[in-house]
C-alpha positions as a Markdown table, in Angstrom:
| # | Residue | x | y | z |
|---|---|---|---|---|
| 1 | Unk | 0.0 | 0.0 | 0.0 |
| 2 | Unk | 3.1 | 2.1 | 0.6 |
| 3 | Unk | 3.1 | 2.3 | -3.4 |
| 4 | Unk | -0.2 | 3.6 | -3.8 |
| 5 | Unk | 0.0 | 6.0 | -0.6 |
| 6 | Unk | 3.1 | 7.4 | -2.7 |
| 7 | Unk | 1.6 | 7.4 | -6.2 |
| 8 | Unk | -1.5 | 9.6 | -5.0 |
| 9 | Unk | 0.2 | 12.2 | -2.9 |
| 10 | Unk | 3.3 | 13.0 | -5.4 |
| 11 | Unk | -0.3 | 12.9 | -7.9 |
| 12 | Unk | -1.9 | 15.6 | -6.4 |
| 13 | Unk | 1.2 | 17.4 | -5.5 |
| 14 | Unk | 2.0 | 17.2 | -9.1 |
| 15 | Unk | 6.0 | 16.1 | -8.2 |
| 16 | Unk | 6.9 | 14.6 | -11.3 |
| 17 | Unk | 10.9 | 14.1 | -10.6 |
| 18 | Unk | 9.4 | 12.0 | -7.3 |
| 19 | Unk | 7.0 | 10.0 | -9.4 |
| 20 | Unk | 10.0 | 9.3 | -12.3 |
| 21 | Unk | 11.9 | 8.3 | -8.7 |
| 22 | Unk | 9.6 | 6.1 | -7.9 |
| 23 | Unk | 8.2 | 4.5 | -11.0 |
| 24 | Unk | 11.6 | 4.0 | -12.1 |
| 25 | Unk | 10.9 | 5.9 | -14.9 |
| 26 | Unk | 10.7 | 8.6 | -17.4 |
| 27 | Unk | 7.0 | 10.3 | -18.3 |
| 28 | Unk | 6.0 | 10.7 | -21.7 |
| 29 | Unk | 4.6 | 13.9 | -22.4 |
| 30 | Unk | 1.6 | 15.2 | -24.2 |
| 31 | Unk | 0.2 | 18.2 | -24.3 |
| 32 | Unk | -3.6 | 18.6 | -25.0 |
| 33 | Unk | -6.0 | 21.7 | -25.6 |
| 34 | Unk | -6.9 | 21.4 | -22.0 |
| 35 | Unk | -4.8 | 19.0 | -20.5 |
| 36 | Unk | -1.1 | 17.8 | -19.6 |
| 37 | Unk | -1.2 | 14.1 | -19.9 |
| 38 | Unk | 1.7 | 12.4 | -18.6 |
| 39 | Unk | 2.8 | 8.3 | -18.6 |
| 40 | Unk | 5.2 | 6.7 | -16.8 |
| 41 | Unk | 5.8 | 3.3 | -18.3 |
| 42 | Unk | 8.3 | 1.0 | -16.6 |
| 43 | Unk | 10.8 | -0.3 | -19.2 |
| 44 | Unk | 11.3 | -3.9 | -17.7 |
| 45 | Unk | 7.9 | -6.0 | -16.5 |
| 46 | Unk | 6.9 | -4.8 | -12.9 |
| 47 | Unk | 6.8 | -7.6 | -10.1 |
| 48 | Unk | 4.8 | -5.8 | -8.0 |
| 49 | Unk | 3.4 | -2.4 | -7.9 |
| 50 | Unk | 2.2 | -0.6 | -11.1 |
| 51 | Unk | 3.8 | -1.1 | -14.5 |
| 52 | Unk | 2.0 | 1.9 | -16.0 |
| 53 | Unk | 1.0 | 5.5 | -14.7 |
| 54 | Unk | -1.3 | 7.6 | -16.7 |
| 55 | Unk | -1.6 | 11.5 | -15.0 |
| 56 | Unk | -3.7 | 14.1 | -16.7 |
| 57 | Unk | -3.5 | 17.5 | -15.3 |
| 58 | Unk | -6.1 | 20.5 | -16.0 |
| 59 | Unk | -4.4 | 23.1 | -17.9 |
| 60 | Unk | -6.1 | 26.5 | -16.5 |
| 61 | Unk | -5.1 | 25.6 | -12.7 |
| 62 | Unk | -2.9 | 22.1 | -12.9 |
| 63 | Unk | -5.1 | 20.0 | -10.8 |
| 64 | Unk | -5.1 | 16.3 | -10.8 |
| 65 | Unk | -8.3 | 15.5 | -13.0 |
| 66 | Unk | -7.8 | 11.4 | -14.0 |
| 67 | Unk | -5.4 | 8.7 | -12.9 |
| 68 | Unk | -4.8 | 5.4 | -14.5 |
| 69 | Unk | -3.1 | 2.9 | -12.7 |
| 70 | Unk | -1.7 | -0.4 | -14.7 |
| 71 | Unk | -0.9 | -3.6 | -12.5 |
| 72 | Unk | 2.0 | -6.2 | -14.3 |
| 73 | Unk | -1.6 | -8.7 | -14.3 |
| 74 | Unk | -3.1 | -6.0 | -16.6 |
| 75 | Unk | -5.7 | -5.0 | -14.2 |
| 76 | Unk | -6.0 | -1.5 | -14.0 |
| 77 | Unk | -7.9 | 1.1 | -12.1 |
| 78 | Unk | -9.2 | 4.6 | -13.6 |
| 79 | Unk | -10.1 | 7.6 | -10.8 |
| 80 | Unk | -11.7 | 10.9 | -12.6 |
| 81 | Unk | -11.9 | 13.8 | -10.3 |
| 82 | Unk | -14.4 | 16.3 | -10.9 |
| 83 | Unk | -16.7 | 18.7 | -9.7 |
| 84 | Unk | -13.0 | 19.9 | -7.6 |
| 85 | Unk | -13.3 | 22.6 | -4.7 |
| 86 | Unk | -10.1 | 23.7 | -3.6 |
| 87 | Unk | -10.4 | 25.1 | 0.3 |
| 88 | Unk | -12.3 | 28.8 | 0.3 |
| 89 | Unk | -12.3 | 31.5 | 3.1 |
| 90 | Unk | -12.9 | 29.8 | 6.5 |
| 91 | Unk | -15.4 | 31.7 | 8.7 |
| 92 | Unk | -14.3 | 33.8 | 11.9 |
| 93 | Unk | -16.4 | 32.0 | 14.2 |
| 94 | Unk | -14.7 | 28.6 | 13.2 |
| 95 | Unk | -11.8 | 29.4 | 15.9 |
């Protein structure tokens, strides 16, 4: 699980030198009208873990908007995020 903790916050953070560490490997990069879309693709068949990494990023405010994650059995699991609220004014009587 220590994989997928890793692979979702390095997501979201958008760190992609820590997720070419990690998935000992170098993204492909492709740039789309309203997204960045990159795939990290291990070169040798993963024993464990995820083989393939697919990130696409919103272009107007770089959020994490779809991950595809590619198990060496060829499972794989898709998460979309929409409908995103990033954190707004918190009220004075809160505290």
């Amino acid at each position: 699980f220590k994989m997928l903790r890793d692979l979702l916050i390095f997501s979201m953070k958008g760190d992609i030198k820590a997720l070419e560490t990690l998935t000992e490997s170098t993204p492909e990069y492709k740039s789309g009208a309203d997204v960045h879309e990159f795939t990290f693709a291990s070169k040798g068949k993963a024993a464990k873990g995820y083989n393939k990494v697919v990130l696409k990023y919103n272009r107007k405010n770089n959020a994490l908007i779809y991950m595809e994650l590619h198990q060496p059995n060829g499972n794989y699991t898709t998460y979309t995020l929409k409908n995103l609220k990033f954190s707004g004014p918190i009220p004075n009587g809160v505290f």
